[in-house]
C-alpha positions in Angstrom: 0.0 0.0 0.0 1.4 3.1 -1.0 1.9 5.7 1.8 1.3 9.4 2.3 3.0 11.9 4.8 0.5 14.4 7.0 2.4 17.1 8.7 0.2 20.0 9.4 -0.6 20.5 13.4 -3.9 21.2 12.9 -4.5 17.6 11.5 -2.0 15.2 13.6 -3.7 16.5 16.3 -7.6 16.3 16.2 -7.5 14.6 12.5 -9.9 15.0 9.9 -12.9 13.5 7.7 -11.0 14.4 4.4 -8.1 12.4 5.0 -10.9 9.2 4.4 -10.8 10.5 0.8 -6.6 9.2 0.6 -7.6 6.0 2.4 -10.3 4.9 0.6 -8.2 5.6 -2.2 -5.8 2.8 -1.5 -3.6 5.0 0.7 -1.7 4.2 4.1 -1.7 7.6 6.1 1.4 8.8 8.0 1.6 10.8 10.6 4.4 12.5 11.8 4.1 13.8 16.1 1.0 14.6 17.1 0.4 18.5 17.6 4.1 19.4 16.6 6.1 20.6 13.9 8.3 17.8 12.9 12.1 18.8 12.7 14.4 17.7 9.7 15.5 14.5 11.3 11.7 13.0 12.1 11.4 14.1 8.3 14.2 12.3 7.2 13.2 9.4 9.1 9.9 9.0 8.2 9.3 10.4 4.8 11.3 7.5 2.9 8.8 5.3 1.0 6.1 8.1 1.0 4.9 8.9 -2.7 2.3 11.8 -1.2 3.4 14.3 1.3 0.2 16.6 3.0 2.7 19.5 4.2 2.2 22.3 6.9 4.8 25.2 7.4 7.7 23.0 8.5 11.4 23.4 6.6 11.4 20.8 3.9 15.3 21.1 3.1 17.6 19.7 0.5 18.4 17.0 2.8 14.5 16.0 3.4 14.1 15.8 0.1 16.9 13.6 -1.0 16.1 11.1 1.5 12.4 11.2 0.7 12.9 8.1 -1.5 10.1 7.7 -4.0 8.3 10.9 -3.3 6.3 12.3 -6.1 4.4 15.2 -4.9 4.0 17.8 -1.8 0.9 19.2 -1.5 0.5 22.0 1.0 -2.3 23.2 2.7 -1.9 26.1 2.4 -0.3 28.7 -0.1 3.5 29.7 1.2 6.3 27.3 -0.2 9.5 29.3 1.3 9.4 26.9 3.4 10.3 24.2 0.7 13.5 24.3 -1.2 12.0 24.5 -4.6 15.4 24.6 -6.4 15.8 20.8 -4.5 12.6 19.5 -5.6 12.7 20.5 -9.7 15.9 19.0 -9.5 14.0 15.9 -8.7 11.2 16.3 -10.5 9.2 16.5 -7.0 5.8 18.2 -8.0 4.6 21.2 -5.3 0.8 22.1 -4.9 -0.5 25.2 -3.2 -3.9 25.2 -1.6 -4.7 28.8 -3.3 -7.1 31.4 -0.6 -8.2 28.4 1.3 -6.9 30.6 4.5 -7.8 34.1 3.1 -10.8 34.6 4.7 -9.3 33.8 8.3 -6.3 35.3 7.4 -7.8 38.3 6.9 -10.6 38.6 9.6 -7.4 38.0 12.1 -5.8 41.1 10.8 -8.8 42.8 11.4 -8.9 41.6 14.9 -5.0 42.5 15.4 -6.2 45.9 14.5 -8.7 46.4 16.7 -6.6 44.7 19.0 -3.3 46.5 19.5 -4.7 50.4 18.5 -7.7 49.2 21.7 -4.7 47.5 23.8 -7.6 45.0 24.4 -4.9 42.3 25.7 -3.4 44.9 27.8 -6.7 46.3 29.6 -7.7 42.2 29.8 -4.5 41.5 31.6 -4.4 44.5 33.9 -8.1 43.7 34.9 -7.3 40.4 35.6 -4.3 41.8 38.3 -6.9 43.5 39.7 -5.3 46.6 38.3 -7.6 49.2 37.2 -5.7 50.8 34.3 -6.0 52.2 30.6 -4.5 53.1 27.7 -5.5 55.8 25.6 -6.5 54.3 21.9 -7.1 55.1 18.6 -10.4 55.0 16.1 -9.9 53.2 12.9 -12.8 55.2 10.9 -10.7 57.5 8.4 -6.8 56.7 9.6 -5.2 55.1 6.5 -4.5 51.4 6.2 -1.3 50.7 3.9 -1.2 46.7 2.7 2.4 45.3 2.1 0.4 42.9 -0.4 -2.7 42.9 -2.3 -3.5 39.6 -2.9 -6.0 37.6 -1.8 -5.7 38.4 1.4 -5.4 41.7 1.1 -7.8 42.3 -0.9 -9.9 40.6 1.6 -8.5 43.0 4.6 -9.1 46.1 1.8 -12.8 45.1 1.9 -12.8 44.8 5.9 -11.1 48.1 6.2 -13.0 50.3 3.5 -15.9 48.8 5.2 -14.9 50.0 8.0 -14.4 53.5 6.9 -10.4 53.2 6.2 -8.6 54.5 3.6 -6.5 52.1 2.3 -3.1 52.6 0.3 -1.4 49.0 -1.3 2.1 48.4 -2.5 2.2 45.2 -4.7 4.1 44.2 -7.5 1.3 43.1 -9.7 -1.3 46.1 -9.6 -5.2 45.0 -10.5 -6.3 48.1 -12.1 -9.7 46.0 -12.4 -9.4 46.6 -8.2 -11.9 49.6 -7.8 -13.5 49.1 -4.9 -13.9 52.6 -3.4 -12.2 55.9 -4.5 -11.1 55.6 -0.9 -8.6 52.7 -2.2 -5.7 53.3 -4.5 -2.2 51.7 -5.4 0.8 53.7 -4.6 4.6 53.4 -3.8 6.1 51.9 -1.0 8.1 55.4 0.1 3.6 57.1 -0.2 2.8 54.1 1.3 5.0 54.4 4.3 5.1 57.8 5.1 0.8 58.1 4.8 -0.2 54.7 6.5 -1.7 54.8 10.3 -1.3 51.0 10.4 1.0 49.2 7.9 -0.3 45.6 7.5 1.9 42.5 5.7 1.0 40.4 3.2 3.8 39.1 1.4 6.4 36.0 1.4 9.3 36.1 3.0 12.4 37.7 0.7 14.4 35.1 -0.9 17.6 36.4 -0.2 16.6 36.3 3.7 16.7 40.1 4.2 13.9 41.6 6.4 12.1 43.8 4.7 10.9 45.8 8.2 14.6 47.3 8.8 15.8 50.6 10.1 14.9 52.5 7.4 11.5 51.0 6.6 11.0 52.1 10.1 12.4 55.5 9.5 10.3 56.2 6.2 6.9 55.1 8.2 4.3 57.9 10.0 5.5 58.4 13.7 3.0 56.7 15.9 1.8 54.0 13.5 0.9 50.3 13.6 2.1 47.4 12.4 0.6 43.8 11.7 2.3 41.2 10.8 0.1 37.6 9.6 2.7 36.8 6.5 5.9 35.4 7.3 8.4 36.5 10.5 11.3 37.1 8.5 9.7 40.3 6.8 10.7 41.7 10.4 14.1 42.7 11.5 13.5 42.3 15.4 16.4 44.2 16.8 15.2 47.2 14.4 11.9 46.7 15.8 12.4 46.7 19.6 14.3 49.8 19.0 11.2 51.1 17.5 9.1 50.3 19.7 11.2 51.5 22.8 11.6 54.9 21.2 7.9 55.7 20.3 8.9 55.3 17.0 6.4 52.7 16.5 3.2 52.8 18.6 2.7 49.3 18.6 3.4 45.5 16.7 0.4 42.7 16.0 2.2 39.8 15.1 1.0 36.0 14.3 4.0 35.2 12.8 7.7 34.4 13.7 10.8 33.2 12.2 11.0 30.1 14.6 7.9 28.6 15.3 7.5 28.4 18.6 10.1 31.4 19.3 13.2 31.3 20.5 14.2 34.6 21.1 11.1 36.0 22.7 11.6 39.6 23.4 9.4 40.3 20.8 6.8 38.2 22.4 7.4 39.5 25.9 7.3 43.6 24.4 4.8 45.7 26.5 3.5 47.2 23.2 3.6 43.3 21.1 0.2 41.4 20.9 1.5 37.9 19.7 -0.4 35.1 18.4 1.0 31.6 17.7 0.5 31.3 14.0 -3.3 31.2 14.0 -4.4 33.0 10.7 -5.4 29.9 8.7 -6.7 28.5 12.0 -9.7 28.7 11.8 -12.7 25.3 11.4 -13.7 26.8 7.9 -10.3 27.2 6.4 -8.4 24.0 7.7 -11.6 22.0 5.8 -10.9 24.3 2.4 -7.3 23.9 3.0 -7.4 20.3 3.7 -10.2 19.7 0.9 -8.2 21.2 -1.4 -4.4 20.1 -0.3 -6.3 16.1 -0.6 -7.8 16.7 -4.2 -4.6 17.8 -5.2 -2.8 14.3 -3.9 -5.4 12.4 -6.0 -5.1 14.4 -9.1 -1.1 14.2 -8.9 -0.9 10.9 -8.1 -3.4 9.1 -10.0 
């Protein structure tokens, strides 16, 4: 019987009904630790033999993929591959399937949220209460401050909506402009430098660089509109983090919504620790509606590849 690799958390842990689809297929179903991210040697170990591989956000090296003896496809559920060294897979002829918006929707209501969050300090006054400490911050309201979007793709088109919805104006940066994108003459493409020196909050939606330099350096930071926001629910190498404590310490930024970091859990948690950081473990996509899209979809693209 011919066996297929599941990675993602979200399904080594509780399961799921799609996953029936592979084994009623003829498939054997392989799971790697229940709950965790497996690292490069459980990989290595257990991949060998698989000819389907249901991936999550976990490195997927060279070395995984030479050892992954027989392996024919990798079909993520989801729609980042940086995790996956691409140049290692063509070489041998390893096909790679995105799950395309399956997470957009939840992607983008979490930004919302992360908004509302960090410019309400919700988790600070929550905490503080919960001392028995009766203190506030002063915050900010979202109708007409300017939303720039690092990335108008699915998702941000989706967080666009929210905002403009919300009575936002909203500025995006994105290499491949949709002119047919008209929602509201309260939305408009622009430059990063416009972008940056206009936006109340800046919001990320791009993959991480290939050449592994943070996009959110020093002078990113010192081109952006004193006082603003940040949210981060793309990748946590778009953020330089000793730029951004700085940042934060000096008032330069007011604050930093992040779900994502560069390890996953962190290592270096001063970030996560910041009195002006809301952190959230990697929860954009984690949502019941878009692990079943993103799982639906990652499955029917095992069976079409592999048939």
């Amino acid at each position: 019987m011919k066996k297929i690799l599941v990675t993602p958390r979200s399904i080594t842990k509780d399961g799921h009904p799609a996953l029936n689809r592979l084994r009623n297929a003829g498939y054997e179903i392989v799971f790697c630790s229940p709950g965790k991210q497996p690292s490069e040697e459980e990989l290595i170990n257990i991949l060998p033999g698989c000819c389907g591989y249901l991936a999550g956000v976990e490195k997927i090296s060279a070395n995984v993929l030479s050892a992954a003896n027989g392996l024919e496809v990798i079909s993520r559920n989801g729609v980042g591959t940086d995790n996956i060294d691409l140049k290692a897979a063509q070489n041998l002829n390893i096909r790679i399937c995105k799950t395309e918006g399956a997470n957009a929707r939840g992607a983008a209501e979490l930004t919302m949220s992360l908004i509302f969050a960090i410019t309400r300090s919700i988790p600070f006054s929550d905490g503080k209460l919960k001392e028995g400490q009766w203190e506030r911050r002063l915050g900010i309201e979202i109708k007409g401050k300017t939303l720039g979007l690092i990335g108008c793709g699915r998702i941000g088109k989706e967080v666009a909506c929210m905002a403009l919805g919300m009575g936002m104006y909203v500025i995006a940066f994105d290499l491949f402009t949709n002119d047919n994108f008209t929602l509201s003459e309260n939305f408009q493409y622009a430059g990063m430098k416009e972008l940056l020196a206009k936006s109340d909050i800046i919001s990320l939606h791009i993959p991480a660089p290939e050449d592994g330099a943070p996009l959110v350096d020093k002078s990113f930071i010192w081109g952006m509109k004193k006082g603003a926001y940040i949210i981060n629910t793309a990748r946590g190498e778009l953020i330089n983090d000793e730029a951004m404590i700085e940042a934060l310490d000096s008032g330069i930024i007011s604050g930093l919504a992040t779900d994502v970091f560069r390890n996953e859990p962190p290592v270096d948690t001063r970030i996560v620790k910041h009195n002006k950081v809301i952190a959230t473990p990697h929860i954009g996509g984690f949502t019941r509606e878009s692990v079943d899209r993103a799982v639906d979809g990652a499955v029917d693209n095992l069976l079409i590849y592999l048939k």
